[in-house]
N, C-alpha and C positions, 0 to 999 in steps of 0.2 A: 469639649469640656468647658464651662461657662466655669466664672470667678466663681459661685456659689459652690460647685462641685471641689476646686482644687482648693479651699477654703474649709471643706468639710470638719478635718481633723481639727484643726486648732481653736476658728473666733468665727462666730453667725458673722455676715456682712449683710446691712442695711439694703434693701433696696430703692431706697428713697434718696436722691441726692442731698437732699438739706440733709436731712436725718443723719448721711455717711459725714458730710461737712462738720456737722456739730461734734460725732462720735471723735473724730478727729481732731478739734480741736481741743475738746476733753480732755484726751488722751497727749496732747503736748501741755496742758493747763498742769497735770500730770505728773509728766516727767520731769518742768521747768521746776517744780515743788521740789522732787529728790536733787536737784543740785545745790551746791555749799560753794552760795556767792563769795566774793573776795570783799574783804572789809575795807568803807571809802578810806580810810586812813592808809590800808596799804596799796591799794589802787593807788594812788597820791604821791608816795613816795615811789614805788615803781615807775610811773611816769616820769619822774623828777629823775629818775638813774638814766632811765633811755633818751631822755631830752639831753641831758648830761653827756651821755656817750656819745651819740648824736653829734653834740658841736664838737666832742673833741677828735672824736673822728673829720670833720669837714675840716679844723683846723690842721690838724696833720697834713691832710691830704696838701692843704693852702700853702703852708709850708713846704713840702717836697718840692711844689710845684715852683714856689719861688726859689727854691735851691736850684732845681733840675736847670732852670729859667737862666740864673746866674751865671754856672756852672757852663752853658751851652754859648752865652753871650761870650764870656770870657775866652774860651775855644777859639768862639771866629774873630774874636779881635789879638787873638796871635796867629791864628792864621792868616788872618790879611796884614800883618806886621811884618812875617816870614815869607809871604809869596809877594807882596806890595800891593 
């Protein structure tokens, strides 16, 4: 069964390679039209929350780390205080 037969029911398909190329990109020309792009203004600001969240996440993390950091220091300088 060749693509023309299993094809039958639904869309003719081109037999010509350009021909199929162009059909095809027709048909994304198409569907790119039925989408309901995002407005630059809120593009913009959405950017600006995730850049946002972004650093304040990486500073948390920077901070733990300096905690954890401290935290672990202080540990081994009572334990080398306690065993000598």
């Amino acid at each position: 069964m060749n693509l023309t037969q299993k094809t039958a029911g639904t869309a003719r398909v081109p037999s010509h390679p350009i021909k199929r190329a162009y059909e095809y990109f027709e048909e994304i020309k198409t569907e790119f039209s039925k989408i309901q792009w995002t407005e630059g203004g809120e593009v913009l600001t959405l950017a600006k929350v995730v850049v946002a969240a972004t650093f304040l996440f990486g500073l948390s993390i920077y901070v733990a780390d300096v905690v954890i950091h401290r935290v672990l220091m202080s540990l081994d300088a009572i334990f080398k205080w306690v065993v000598g």
